[in-house]
C-alpha positions, 0 to 999 in steps of 0.5 A, spaced: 731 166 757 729 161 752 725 163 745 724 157 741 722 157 733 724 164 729 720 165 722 719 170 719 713 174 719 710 182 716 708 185 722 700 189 721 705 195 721 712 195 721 716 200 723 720 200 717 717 197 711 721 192 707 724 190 713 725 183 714 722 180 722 721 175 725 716 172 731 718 166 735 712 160 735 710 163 742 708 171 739 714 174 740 718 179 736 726 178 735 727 186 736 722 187 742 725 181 746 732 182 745 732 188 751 730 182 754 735 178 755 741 180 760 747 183 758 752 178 762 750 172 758 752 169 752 747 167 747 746 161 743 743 160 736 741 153 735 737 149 730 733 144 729 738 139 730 741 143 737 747 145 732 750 152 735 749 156 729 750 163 732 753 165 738 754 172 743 754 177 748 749 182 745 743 179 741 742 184 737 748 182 732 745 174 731 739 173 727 735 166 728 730 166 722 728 158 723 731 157 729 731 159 737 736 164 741 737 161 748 741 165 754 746 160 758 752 163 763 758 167 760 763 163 762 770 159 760 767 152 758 761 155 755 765 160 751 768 155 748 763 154 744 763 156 736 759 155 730 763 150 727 758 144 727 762 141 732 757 145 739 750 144 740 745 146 745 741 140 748 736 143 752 739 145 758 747 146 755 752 147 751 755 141 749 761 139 745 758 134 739 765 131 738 765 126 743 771 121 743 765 117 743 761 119 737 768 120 733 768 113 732 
């Protein structure tokens, strides 16, 4: 699962006026599209640049206004993931954006 580009929105009528929500660039509603996600992944909020700003096993507790929610496997390497700026999203992983390389 991969929903792109969150902005906020007013639904016609919103179950709870004055609540804040938000649609993806593809017409979906962050509080309905969160069942769609599975329980045994981890996911990733990332921005516009691929920096991972959100991270977790239950959707529900992030919130991606401006930036897109993707799921990838819960597994050792990607838990080590974190919001510190130093983890990204390149469209297809997590990376680490701390590179020897990129150190330099």
């Amino acid at each position: 699962m991969h929903i792109k580009n969150f902005r906020q929105y007013t639904p016609e009528n919103p179950d709870v006026p004055g609540a804040m929500y938000l649609k993806s660039e593809d017409g979906q509603d962050w509080y309905e599209c969160q069942s769609l996600f599975s329980a045994e992944t981890l996911k990733v909020v990332y921005n516009s640049a691929g920096v991972i700003t959100g991270i977790g096993r239950v959707a529900s507790v992030l919130w991606p206004v401006g930036q897109s929610v993707v799921e990838v496997a819960d597994t050792e390497e990607n838990r080590k993931a974190d919001i510190s700026g130093r983890w990204g999203f390149d469209g297809e992983k997590i990376t680490d954006l701390l590179t020897a390389e990129k150190a330099r």
